[in-house]
PDB file of N, CA, C and O in Angstrom:
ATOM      1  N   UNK A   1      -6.221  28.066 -58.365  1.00  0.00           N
ATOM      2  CA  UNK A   1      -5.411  28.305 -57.204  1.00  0.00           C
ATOM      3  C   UNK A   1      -6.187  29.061 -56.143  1.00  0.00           C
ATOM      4  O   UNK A   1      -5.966  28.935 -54.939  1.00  0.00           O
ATOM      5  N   UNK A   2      -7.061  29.812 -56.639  1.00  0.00           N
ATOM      6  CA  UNK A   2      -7.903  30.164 -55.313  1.00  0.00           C
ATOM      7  C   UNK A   2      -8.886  29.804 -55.036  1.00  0.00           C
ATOM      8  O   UNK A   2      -9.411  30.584 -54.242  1.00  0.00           O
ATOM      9  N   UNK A   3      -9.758  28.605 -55.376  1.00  0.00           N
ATOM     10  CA  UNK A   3     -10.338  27.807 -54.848  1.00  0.00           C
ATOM     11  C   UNK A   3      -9.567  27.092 -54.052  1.00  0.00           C
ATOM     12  O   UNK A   3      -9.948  26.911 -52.895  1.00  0.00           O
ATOM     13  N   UNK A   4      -8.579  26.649 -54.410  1.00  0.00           N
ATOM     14  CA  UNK A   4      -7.551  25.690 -53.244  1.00  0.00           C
ATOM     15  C   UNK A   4      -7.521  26.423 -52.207  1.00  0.00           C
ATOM     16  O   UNK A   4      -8.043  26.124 -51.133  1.00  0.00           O
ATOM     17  N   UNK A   5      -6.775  27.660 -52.498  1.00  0.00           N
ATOM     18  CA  UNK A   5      -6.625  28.524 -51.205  1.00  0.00           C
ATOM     19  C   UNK A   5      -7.500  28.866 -50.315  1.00  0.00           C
ATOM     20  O   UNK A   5      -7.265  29.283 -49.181  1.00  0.00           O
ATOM     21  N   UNK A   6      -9.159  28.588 -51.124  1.00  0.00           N
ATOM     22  CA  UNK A   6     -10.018  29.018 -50.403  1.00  0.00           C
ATOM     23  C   UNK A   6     -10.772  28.172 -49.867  1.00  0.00           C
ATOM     24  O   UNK A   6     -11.693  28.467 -49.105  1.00  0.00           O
ATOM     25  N   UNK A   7     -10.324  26.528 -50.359  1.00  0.00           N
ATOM     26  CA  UNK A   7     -10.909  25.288 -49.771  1.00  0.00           C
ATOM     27  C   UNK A   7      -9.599  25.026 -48.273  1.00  0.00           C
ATOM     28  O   UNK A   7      -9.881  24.277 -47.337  1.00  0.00           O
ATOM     29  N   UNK A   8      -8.353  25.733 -48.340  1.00  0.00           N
ATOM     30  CA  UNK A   8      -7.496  25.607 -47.460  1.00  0.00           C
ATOM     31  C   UNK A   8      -8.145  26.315 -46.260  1.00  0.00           C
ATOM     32  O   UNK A   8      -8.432  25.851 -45.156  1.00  0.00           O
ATOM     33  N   UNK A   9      -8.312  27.625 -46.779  1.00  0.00           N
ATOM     34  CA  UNK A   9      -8.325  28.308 -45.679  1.00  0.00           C
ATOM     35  C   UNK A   9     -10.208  28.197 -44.878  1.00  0.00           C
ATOM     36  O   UNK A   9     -10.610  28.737 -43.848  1.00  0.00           O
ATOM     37  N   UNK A  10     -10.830  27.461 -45.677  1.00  0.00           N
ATOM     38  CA  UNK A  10     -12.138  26.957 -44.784  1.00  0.00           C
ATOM     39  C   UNK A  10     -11.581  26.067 -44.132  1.00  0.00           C
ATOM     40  O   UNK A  10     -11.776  26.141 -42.919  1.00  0.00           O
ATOM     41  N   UNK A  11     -10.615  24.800 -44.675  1.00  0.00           N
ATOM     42  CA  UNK A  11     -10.068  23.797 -43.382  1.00  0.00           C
ATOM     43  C   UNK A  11      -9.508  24.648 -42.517  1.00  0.00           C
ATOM     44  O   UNK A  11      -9.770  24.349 -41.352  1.00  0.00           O
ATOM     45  N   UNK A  12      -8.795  25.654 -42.652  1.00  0.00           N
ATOM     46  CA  UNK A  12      -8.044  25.579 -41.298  1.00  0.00           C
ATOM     47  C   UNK A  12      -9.206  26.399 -40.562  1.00  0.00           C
ATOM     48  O   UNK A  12      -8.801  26.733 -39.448  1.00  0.00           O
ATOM     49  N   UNK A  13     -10.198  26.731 -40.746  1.00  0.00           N
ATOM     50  CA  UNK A  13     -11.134  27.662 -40.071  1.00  0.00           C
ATOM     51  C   UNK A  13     -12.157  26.274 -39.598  1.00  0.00           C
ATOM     52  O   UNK A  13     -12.641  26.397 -38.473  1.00  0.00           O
ATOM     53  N   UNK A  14     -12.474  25.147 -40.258  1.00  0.00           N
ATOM     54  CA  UNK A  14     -12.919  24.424 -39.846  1.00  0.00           C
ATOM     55  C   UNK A  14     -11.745  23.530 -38.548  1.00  0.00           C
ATOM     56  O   UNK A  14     -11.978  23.022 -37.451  1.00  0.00           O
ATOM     57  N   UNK A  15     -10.946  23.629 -39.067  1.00  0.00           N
ATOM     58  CA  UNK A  15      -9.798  22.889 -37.817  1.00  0.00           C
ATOM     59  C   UNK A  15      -9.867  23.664 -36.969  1.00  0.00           C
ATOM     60  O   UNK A  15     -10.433  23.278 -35.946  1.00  0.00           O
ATOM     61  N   UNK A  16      -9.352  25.038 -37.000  1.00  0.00           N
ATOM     62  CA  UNK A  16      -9.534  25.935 -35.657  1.00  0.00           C
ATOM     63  C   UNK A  16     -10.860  25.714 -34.769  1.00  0.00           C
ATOM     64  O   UNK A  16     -10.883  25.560 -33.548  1.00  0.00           O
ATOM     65  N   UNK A  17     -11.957  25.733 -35.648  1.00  0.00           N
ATOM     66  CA  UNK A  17     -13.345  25.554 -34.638  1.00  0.00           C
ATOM     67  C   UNK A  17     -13.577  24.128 -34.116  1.00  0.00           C
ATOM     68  O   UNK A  17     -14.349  23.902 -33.183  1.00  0.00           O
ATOM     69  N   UNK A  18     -12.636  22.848 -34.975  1.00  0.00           N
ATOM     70  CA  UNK A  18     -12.697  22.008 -34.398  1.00  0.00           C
ATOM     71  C   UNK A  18     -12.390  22.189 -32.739  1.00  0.00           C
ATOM     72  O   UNK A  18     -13.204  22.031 -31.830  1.00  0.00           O
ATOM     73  N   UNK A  19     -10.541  22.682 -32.598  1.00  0.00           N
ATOM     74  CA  UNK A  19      -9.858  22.627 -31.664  1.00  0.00           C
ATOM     75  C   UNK A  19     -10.403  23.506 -30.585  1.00  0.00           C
ATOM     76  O   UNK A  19      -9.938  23.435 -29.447  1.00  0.00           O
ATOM     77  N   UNK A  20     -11.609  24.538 -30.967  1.00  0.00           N
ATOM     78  CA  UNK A  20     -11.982  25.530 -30.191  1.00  0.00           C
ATOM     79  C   UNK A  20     -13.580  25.004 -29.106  1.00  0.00           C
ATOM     80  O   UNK A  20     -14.222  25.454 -28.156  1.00  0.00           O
ATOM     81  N   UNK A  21     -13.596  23.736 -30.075  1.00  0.00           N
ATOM     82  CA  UNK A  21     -14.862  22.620 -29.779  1.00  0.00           C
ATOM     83  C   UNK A  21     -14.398  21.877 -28.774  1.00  0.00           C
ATOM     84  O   UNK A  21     -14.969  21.716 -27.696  1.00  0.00           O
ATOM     85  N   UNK A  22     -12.963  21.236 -29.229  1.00  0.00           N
ATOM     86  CA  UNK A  22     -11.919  20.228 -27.833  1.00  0.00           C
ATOM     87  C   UNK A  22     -12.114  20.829 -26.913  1.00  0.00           C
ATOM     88  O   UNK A  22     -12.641  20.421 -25.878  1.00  0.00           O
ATOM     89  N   UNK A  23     -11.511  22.459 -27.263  1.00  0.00           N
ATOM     90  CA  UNK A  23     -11.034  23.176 -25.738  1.00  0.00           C
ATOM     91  C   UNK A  23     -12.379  22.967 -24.549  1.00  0.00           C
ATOM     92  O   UNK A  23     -12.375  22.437 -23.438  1.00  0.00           O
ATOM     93  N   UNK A  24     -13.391  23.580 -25.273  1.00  0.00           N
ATOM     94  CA  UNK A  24     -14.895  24.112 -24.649  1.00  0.00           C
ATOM     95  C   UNK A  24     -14.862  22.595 -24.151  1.00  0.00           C
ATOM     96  O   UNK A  24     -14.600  22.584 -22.948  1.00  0.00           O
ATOM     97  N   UNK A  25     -15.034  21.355 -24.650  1.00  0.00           N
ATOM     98  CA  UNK A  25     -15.512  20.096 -24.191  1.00  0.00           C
ATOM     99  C   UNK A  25     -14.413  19.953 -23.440  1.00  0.00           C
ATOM    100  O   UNK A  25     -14.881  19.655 -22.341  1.00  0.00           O
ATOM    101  N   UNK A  26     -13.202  19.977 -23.332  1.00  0.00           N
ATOM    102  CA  UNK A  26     -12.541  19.514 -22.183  1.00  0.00           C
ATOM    103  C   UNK A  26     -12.110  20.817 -20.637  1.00  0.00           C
ATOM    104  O   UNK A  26     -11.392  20.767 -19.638  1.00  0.00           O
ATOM    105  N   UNK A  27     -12.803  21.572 -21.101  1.00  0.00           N
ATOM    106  CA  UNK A  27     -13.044  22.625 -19.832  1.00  0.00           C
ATOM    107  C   UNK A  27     -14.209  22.249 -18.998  1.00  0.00           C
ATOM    108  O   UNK A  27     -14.255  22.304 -17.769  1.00  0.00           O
ATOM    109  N   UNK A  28     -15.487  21.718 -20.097  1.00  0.00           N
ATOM    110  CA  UNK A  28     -16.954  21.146 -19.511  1.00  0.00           C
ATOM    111  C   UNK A  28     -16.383  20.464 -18.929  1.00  0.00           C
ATOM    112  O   UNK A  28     -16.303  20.585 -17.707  1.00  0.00           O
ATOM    113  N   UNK A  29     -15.543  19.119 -19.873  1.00  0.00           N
ATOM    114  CA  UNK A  29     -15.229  17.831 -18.735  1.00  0.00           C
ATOM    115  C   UNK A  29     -14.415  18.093 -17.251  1.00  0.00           C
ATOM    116  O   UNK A  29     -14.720  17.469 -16.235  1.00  0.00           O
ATOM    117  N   UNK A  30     -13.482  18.976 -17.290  1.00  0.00           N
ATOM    118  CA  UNK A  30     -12.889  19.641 -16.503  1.00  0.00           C
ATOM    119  C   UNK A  30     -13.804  19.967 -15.038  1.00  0.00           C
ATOM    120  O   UNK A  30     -13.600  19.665 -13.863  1.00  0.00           O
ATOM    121  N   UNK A  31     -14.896  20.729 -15.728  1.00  0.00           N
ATOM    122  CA  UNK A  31     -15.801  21.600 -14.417  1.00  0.00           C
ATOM    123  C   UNK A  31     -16.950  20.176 -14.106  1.00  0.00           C
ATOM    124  O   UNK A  31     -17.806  20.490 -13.278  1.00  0.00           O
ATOM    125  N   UNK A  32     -17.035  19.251 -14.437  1.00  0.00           N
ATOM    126  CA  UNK A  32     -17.368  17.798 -14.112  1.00  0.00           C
ATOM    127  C   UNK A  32     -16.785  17.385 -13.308  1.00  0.00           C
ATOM    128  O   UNK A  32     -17.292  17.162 -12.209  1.00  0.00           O
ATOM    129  N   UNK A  33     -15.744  17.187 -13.531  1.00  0.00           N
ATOM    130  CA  UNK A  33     -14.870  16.322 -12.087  1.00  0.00           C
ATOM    131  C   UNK A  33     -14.563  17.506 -11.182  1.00  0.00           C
ATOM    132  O   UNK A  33     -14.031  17.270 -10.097  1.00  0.00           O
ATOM    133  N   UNK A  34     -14.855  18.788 -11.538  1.00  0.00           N
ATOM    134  CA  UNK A  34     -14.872  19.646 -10.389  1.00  0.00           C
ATOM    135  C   UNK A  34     -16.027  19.266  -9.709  1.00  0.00           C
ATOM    136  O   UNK A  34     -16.040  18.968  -8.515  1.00  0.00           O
ATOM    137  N   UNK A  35     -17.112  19.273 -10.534  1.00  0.00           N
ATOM    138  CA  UNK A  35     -19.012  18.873  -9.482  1.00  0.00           C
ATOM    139  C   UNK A  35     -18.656  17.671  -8.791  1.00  0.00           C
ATOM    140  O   UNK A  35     -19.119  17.441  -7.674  1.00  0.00           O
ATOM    141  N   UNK A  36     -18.158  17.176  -9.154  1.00  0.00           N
ATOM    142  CA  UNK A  36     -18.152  15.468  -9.014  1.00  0.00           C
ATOM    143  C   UNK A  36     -17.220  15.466  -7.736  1.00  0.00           C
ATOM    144  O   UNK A  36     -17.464  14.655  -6.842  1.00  0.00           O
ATOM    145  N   UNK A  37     -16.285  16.242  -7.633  1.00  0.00           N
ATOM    146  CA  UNK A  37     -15.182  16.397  -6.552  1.00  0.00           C
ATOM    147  C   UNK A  37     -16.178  16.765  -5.413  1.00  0.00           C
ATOM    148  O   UNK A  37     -16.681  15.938  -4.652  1.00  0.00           O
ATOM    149  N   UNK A  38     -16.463  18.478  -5.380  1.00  0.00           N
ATOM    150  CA  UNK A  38     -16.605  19.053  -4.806  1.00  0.00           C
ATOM    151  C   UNK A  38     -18.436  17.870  -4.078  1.00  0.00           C
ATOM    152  O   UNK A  38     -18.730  18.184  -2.925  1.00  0.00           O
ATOM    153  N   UNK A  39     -19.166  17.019  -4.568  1.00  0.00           N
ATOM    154  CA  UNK A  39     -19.601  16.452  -4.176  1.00  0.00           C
ATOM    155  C   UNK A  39     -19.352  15.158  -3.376  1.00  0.00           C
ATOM    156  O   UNK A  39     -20.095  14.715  -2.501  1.00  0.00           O
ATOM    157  N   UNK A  40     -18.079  14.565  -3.851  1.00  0.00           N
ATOM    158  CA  UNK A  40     -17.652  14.102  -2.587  1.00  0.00           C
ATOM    159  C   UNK A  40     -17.456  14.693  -1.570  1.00  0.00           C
ATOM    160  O   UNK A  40     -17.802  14.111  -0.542  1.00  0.00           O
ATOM    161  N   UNK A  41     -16.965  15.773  -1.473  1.00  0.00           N
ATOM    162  CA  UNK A  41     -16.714  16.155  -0.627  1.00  0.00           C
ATOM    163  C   UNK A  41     -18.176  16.986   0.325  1.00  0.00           C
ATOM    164  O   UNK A  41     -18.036  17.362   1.489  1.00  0.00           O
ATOM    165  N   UNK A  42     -19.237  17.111  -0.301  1.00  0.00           N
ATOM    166  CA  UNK A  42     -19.811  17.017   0.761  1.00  0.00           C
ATOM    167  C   UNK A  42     -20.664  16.216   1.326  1.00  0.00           C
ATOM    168  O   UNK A  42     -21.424  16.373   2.281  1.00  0.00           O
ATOM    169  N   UNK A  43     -20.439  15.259   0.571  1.00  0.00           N
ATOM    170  CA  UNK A  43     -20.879  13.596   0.759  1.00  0.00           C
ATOM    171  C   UNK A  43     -19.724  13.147   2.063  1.00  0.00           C
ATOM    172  O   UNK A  43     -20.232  12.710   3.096  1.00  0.00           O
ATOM    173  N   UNK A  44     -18.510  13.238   2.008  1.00  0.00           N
ATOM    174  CA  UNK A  44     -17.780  12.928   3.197  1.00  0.00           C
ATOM    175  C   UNK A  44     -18.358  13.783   4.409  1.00  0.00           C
ATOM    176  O   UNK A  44     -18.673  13.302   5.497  1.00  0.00           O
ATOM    177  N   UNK A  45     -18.465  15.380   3.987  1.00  0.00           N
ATOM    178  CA  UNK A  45     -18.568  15.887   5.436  1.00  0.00           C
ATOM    179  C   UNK A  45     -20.400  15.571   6.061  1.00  0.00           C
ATOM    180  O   UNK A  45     -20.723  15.699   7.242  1.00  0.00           O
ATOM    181  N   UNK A  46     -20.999  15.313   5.359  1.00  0.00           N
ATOM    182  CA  UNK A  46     -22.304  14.663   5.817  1.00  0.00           C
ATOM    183  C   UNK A  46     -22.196  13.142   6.837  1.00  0.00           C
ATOM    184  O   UNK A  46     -22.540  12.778   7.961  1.00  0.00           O
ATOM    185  N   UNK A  47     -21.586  12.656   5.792  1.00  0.00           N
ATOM    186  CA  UNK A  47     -20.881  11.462   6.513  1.00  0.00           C
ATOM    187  C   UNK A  47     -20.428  12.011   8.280  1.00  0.00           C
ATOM    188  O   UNK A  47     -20.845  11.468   9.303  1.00  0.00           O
ATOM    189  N   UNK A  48     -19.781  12.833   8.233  1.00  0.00           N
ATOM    190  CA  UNK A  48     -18.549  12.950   9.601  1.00  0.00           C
ATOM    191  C   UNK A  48     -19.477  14.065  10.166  1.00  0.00           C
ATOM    192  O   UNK A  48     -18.912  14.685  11.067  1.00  0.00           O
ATOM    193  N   UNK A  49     -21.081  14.618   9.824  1.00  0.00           N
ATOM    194  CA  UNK A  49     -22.133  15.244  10.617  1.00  0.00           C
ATOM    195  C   UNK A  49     -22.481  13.986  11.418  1.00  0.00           C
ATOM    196  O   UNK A  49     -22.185  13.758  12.591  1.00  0.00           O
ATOM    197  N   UNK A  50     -23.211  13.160  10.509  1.00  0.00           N
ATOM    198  CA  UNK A  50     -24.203  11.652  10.667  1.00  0.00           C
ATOM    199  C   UNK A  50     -22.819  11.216  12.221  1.00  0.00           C
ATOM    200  O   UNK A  50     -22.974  11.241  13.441  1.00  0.00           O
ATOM    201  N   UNK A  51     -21.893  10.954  11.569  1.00  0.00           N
ATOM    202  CA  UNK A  51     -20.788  10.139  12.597  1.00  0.00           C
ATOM    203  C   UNK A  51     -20.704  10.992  13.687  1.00  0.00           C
ATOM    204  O   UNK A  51     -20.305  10.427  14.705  1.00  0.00           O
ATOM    205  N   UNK A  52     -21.054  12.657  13.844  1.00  0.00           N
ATOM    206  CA  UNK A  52     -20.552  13.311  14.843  1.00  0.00           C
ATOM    207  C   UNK A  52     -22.417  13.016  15.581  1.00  0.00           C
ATOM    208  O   UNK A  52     -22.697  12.450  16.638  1.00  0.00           O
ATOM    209  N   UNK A  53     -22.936  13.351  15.029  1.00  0.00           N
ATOM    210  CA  UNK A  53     -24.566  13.033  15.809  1.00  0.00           C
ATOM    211  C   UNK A  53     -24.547  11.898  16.019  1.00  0.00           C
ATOM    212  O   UNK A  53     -25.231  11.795  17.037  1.00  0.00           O
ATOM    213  N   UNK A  54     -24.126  10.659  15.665  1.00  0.00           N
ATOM    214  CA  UNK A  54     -24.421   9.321  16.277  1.00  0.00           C
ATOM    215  C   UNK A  54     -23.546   9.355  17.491  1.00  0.00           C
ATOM    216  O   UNK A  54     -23.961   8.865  18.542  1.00  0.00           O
ATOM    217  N   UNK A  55     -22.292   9.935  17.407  1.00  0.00           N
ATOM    218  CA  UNK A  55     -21.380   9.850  19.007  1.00  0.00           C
ATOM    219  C   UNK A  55     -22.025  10.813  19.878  1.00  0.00           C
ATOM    220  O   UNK A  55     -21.808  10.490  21.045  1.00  0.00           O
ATOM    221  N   UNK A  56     -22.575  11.635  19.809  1.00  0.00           N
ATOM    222  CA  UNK A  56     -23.617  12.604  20.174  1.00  0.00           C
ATOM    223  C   UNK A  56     -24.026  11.642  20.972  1.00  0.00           C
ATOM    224  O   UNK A  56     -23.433  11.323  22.003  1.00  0.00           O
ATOM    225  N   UNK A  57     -25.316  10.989  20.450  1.00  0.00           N
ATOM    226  CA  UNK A  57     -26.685  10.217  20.523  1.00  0.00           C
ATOM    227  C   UNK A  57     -25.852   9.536  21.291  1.00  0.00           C
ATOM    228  O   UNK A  57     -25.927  10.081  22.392  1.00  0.00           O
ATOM    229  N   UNK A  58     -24.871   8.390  21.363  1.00  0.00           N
ATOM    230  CA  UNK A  58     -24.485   7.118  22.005  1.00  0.00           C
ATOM    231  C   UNK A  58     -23.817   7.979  23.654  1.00  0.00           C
ATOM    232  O   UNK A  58     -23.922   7.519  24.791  1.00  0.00           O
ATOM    233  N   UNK A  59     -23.252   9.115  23.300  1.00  0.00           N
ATOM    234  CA  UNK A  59     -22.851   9.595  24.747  1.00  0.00           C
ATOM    235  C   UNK A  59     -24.430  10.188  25.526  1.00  0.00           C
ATOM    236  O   UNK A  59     -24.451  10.162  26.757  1.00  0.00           O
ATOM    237  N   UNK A  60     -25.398  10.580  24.954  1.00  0.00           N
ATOM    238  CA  UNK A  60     -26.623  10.761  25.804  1.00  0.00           C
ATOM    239  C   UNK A  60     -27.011   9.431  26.434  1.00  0.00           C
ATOM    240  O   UNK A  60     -27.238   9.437  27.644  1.00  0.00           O
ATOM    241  N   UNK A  61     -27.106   8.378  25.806  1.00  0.00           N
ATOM    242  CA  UNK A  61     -27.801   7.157  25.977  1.00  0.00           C
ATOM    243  C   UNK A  61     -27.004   7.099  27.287  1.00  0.00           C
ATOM    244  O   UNK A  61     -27.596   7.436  28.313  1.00  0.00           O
ATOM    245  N   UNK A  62     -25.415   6.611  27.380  1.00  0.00           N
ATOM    246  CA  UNK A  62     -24.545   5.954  28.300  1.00  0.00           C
ATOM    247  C   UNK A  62     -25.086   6.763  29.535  1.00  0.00           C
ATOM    248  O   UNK A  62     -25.425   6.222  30.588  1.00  0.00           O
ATOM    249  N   UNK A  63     -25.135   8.217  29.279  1.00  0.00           N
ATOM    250  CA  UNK A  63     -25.095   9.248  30.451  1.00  0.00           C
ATOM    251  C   UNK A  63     -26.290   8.948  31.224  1.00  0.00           C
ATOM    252  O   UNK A  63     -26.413   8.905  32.449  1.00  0.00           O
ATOM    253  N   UNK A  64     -27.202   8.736  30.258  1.00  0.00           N
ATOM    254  CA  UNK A  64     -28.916   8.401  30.920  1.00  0.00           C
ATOM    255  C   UNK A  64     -28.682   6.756  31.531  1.00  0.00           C
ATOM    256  O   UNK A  64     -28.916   6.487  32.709  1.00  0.00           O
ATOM    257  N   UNK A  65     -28.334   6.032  30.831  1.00  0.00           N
ATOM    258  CA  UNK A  65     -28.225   4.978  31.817  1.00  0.00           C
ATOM    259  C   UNK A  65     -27.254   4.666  32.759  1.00  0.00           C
ATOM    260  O   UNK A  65     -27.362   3.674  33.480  1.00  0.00           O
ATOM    261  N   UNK A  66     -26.276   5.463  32.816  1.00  0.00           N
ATOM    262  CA  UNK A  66     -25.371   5.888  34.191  1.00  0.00           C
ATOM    263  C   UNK A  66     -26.659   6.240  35.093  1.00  0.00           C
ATOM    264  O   UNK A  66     -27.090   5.563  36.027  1.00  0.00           O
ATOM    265  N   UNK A  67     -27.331   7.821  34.452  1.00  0.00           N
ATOM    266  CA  UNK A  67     -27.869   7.918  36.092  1.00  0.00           C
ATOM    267  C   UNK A  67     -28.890   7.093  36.215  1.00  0.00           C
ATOM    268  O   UNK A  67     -29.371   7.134  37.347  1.00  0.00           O
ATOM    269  N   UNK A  68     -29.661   6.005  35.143  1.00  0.00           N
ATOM    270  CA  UNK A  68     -30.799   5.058  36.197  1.00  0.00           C
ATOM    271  C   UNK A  68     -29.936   4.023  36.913  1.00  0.00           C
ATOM    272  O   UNK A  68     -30.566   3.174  37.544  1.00  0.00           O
ATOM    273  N   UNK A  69     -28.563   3.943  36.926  1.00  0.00           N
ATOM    274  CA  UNK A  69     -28.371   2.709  37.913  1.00  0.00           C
ATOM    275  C   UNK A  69     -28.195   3.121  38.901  1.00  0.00           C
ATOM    276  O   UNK A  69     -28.501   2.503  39.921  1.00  0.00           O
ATOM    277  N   UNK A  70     -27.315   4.998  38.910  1.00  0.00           N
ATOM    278  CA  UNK A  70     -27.443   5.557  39.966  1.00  0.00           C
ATOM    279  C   UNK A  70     -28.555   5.431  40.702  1.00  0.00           C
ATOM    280  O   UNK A  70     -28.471   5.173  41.903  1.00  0.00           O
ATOM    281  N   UNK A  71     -29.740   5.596  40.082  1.00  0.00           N
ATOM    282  CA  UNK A  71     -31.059   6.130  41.119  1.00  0.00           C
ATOM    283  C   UNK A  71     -31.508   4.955  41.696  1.00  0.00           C
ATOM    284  O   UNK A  71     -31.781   4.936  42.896  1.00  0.00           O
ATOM    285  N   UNK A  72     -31.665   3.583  40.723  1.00  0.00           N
ATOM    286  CA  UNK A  72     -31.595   2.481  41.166  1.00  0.00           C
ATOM    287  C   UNK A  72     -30.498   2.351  42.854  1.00  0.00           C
ATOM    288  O   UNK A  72     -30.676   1.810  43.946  1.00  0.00           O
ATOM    289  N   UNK A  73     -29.962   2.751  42.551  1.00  0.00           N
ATOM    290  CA  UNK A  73     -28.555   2.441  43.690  1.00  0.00           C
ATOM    291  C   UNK A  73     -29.435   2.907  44.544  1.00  0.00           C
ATOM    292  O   UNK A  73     -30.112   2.035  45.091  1.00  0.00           O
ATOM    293  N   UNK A  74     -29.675   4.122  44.872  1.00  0.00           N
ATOM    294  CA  UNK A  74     -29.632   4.983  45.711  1.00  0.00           C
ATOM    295  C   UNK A  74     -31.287   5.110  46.367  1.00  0.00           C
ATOM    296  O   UNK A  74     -31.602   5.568  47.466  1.00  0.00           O
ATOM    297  N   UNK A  75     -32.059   4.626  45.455  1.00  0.00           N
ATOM    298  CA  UNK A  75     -33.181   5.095  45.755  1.00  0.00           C
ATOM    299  C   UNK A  75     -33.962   3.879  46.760  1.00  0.00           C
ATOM    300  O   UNK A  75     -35.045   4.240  47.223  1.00  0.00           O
ATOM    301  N   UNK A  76     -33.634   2.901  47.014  1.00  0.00           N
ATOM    302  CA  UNK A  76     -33.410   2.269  48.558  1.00  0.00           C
ATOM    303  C   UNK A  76     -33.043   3.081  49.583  1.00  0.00           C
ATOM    304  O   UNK A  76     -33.865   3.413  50.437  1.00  0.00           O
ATOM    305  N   UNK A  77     -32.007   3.412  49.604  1.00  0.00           N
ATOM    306  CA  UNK A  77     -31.185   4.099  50.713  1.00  0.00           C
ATOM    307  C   UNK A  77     -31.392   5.709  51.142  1.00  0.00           C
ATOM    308  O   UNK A  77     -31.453   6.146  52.291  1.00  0.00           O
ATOM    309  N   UNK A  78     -31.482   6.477  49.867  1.00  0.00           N
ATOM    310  CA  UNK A  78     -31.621   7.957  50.030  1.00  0.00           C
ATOM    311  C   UNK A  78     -33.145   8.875  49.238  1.00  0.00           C
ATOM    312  O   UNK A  78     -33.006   9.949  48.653  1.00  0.00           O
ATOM    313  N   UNK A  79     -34.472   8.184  49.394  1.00  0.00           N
ATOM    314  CA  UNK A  79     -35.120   9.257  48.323  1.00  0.00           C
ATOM    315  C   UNK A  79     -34.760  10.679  47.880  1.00  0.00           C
ATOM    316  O   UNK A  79     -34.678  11.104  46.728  1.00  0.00           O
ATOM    317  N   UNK A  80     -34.558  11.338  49.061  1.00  0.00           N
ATOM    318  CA  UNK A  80     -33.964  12.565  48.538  1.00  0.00           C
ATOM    319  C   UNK A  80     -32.729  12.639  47.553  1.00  0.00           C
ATOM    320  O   UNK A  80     -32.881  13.311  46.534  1.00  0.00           O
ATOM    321  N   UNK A  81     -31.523  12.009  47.767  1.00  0.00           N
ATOM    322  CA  UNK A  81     -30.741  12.245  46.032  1.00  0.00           C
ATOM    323  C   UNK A  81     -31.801  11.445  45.029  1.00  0.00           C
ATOM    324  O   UNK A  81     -31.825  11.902  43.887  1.00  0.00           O
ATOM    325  N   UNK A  82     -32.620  10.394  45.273  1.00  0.00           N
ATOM    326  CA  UNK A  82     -32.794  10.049  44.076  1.00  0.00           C
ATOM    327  C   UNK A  82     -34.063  10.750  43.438  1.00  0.00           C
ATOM    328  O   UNK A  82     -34.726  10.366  42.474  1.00  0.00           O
ATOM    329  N   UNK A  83     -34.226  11.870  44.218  1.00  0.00           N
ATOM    330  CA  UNK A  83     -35.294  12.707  43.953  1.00  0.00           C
ATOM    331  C   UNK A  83     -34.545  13.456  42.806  1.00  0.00           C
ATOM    332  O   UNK A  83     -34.911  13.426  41.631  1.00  0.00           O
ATOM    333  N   UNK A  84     -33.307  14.226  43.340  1.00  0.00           N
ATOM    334  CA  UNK A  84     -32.278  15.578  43.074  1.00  0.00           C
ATOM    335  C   UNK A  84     -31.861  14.703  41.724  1.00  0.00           C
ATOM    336  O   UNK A  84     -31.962  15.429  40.735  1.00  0.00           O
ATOM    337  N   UNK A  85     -31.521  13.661  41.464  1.00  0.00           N
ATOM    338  CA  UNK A  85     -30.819  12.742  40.334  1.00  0.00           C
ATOM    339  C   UNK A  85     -31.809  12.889  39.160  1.00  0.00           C
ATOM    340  O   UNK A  85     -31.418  13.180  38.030  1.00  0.00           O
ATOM    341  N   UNK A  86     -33.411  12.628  39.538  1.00  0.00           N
ATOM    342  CA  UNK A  86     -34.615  12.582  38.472  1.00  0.00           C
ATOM    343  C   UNK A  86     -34.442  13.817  37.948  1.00  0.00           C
ATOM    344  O   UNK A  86     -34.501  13.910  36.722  1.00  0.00           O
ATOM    345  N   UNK A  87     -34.166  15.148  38.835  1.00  0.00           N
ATOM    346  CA  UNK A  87     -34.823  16.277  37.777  1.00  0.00           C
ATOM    347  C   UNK A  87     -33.432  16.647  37.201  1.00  0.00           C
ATOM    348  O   UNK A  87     -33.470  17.685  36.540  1.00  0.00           O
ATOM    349  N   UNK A  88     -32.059  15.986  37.293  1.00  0.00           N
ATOM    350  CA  UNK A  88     -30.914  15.921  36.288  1.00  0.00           C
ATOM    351  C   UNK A  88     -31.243  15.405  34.985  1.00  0.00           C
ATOM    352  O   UNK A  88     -30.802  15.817  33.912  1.00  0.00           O
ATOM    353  N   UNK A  89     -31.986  14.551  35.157  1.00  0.00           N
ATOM    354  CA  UNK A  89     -32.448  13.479  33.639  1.00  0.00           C
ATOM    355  C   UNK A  89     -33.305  14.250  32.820  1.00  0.00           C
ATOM    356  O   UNK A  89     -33.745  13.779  31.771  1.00  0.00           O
TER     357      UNK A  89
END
C-alpha cells in the first residue's frame, strides 16, 4: 500500500509538472502572437511612413512642375518674375 501511494503520489507530481509544462508553453505561445501582433503592427505603421513620404514626394514633384510651366509662361514676357520664380525652386 505504500508503494501504491507512493507510485500515486509521483503521478500526481508528475501530472502537476505536466500541467505546469501546458501553462509555461501556452503563456510562450501566448507572448508569440503578442511578437507576432505587435509586429504587424509596426509593419502597418512603416507601411503608412512609406505612404506618408510617397504623398510627400508626389506633392514636391506637382509643386516643381507647377512652377516650370509657370516660368515657361512667363519667361517670354517678364525675365524678372521668371528670375524671382527660379530662386523659389
Amino acid at each position: 500500500m505504500g508503494e501504491e501511494l507512493g507510485n500515486t503520489a509521483s503521478g500526481f507530481a508528475a501530472l502537476a509538472e505536466g500541467l505546469n509544462t501546458t501553462a509555461s508553453g501556452a503563456a510562450a505561445h501566448a507572448k508569440g502572437f503578442a511578437t507576432l501582433a505587435s509586429g504587424d503592427s509596426s509593419h502597418a505603421e512603416g507601411s503608412n511612413t512609406v505612404a506618408s513620404a510617397s504623398a510627400s514626394m508626389r506633392r514636391d514633384i506637382l509643386h516643381r512642375q507647377r512652377m516650370i510651366r509657370l516660368m515657361r509662361k512667363a519667361l517670354p514676357q517678364r525675365p524678372a518674375a521668371w528670375l524671382r520664380m527660379l530662386k523659389d525652386i
